[in-house]
C-alpha positions as CSV (number, residue, x, y, z in Angstrom):
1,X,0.0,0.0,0.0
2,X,1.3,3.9,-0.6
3,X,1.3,6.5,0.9
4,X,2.9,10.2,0.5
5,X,4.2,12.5,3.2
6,X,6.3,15.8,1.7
7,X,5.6,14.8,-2.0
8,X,7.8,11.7,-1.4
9,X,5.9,8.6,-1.8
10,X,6.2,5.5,1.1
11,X,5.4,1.7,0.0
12,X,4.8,-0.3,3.0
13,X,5.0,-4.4,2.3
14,X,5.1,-7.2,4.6
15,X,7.1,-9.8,4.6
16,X,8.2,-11.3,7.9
17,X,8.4,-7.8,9.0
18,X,7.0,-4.3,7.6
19,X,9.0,-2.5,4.6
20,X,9.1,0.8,3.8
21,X,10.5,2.2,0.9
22,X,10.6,5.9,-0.2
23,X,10.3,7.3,-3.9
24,X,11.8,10.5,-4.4
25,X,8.7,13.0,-6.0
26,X,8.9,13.6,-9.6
27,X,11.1,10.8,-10.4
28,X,10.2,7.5,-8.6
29,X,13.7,6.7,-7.9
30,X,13.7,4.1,-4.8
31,X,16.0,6.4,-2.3
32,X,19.1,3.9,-1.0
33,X,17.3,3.4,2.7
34,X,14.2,1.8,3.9
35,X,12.5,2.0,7.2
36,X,11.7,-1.6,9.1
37,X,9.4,-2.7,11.7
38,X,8.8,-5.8,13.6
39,X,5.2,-7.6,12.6
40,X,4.0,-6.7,16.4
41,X,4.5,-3.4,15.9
42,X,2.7,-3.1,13.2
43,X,2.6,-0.9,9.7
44,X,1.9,2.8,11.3
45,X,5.2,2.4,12.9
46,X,7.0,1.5,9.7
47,X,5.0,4.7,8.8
48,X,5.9,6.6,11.3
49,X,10.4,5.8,10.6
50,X,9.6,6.0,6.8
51,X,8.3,9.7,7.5
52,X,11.0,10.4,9.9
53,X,13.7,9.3,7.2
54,X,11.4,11.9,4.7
55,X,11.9,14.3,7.2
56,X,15.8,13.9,7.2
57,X,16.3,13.8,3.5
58,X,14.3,17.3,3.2
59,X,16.4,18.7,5.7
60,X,19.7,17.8,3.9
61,X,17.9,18.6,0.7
62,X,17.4,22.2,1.8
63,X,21.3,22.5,3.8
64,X,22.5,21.9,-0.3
65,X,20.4,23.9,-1.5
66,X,21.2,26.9,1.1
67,X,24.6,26.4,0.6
68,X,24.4,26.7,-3.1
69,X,22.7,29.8,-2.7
């Protein structure tokens, strides 16, 4: 199932644990990380990390792009 936080869209799957990946907006490229959680835990907390790793990746995106400036 997607989702999309920030423009960036999160795939959750299940497998013997919760997968997310993240695509980058505009592109689909799969970004080179992935957020896990343990079956018990359940999907909204692979959610929850896969936004958190959004979150980081806008951040960096922005230092670049302030430093450019």
């Amino acid at each position: 199932m997607d989702d999309s936080y920030r423009g960036y869209t999160i795939r959750v799957t299940r497998a013997a644990q919760w997968h997310a990946i993240l695509l980058e907006p505009g592109t689909g490229a799969v970004l080179p990380t992935k957020a896990t959680a343990l079956l018990r835990e359940g999907r909204g907390i692979a959610m929850e990390r896969a936004r958190k790793l959004v979150d980081l990746y806008a951040a960096g995106f922005e230092e670049l792009r302030d430093r450019a400036a």
